[in-house]
C-alpha positions in Angstrom: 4.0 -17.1 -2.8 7.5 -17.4 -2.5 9.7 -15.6 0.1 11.5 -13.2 -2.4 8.4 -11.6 -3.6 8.6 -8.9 -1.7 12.0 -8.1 -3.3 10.8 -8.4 -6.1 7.7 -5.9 -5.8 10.0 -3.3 -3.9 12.4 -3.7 -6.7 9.6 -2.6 -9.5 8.8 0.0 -7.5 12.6 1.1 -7.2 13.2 1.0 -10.8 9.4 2.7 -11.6 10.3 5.7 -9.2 13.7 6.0 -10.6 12.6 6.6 -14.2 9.7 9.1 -12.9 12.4 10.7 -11.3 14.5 10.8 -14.5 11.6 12.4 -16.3 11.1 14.9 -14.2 14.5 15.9 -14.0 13.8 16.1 -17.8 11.0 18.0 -17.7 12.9 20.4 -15.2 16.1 20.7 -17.4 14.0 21.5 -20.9 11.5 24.0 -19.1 13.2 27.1 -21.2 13.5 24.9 -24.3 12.0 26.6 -27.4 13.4 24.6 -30.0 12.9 20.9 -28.9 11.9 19.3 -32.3 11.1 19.6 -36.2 7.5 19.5 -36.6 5.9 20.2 -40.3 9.1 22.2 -41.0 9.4 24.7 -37.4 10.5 24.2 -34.2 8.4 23.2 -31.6 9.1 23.7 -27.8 9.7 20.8 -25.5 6.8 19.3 -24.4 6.3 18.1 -20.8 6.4 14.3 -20.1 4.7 11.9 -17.7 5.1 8.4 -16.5 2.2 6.0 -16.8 2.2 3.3 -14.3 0.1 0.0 -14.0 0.3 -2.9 -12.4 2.8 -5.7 -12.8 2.2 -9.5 -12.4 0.0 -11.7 -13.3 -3.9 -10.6 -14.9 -6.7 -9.5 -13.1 -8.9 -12.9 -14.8 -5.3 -15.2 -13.7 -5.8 -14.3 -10.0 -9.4 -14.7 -9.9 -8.8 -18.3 -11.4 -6.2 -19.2 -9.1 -8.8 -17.8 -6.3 -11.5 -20.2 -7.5 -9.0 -23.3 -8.0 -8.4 -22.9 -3.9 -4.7 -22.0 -4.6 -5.0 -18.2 -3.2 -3.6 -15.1 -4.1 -0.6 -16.0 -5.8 -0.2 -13.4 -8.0 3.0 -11.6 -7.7 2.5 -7.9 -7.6 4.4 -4.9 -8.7 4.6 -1.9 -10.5 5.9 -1.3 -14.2 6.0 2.0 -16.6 3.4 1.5 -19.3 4.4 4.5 -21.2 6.0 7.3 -21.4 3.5 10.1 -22.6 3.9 13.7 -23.5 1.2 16.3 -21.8 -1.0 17.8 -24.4 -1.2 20.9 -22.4 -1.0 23.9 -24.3 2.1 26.0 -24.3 2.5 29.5 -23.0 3.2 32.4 -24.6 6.0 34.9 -23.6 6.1 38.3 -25.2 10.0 38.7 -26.4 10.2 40.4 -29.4 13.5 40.4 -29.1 13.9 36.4 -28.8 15.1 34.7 -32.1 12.6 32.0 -31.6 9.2 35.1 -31.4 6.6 35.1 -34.2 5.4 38.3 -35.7 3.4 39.0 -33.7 6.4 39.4 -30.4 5.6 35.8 -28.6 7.5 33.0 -27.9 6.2 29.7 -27.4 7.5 28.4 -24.1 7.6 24.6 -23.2 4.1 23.2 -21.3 6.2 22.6 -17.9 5.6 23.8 -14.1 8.6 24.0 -12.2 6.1 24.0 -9.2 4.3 21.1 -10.4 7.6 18.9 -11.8 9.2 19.6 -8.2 5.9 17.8 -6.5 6.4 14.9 -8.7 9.8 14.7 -7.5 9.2 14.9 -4.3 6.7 12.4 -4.6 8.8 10.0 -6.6 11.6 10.4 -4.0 9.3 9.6 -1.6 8.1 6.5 -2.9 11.7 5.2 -3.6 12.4 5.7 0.3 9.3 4.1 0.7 10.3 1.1 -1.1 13.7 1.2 0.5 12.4 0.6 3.5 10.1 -2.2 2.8 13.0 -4.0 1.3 15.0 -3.3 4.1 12.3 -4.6 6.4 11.8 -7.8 4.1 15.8 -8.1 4.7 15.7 -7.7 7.8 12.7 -10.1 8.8 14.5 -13.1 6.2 17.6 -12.4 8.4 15.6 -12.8 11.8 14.3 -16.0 10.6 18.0 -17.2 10.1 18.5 -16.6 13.2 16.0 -19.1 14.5 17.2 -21.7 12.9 20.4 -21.1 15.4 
């Protein structure tokens, strides 16, 4: 294992809670939207998206093998988006007759998104990225330490 994997994980983990953030913001910005996209000729509202995340590095079989071949665990871990994937949650209806957007019967279709629920996944995102900050920081911080012994 080499001494900058720890950068390396707390980096995917930056960059992975960054784009969750930017989705949410998404999801936040678009929660009014009722005309997000053509589908089958009519406008559909904006449908909520979420960020998969798995696992980054090497296989679940490649660290197993390198167990059995006495090298360790030398699998460099981390965290990457998979996909981004839109919730198949159903919308909600608002009665508006008045709205340009209302079927005949008064109700507009609003987008699937909780502003309660999309400002939890931001706080938890943020929280993670702080999270990672300070494990980098504390990977910095022992390499720098180490320096100094060699005073």
């Amino acid at each position: 294992m080499s001494l900058f994997n720890s950068f390396d994980i707390s980096a995917s983990g930056l960059t992975a809670n960054r784009l969750r953030m930017d989705v949410v913001s998404s999801n936040i910005a678009n929660a009014e939207t009722s005309r997000s996209r053509m589908v089958n000729g009519e406008w559909t509202p904006y449908r909520r998206k979420t960020v998969e995340l798995t696992q980054s590095g090497v296989s679940p079989f490649e660290q197993k093998l390198q167990a059995m071949m006495g090298n360790g665990n030398n699998a460099v871990s981390g965290v990457s988006v998979s996909r981004i994937k839109e919730d198949d949650a159903p919308f909600t209806l608002n009665y508006d007759p008045s709205h340009p957007d209302a079927d005949d019967n008064g109700y507009v279709q609003l987008p699937n998104v909780d502003p309660i629920k999309e400002m939890v996944d931001l706080m938890s995102a943020t929280r993670s990225y702080e999270a990672n900050v300070t494990a980098l920081n504390a990977s910095k911080s022992m390499f720098m330490k180490a320096l100094e012994i060699g005073k």
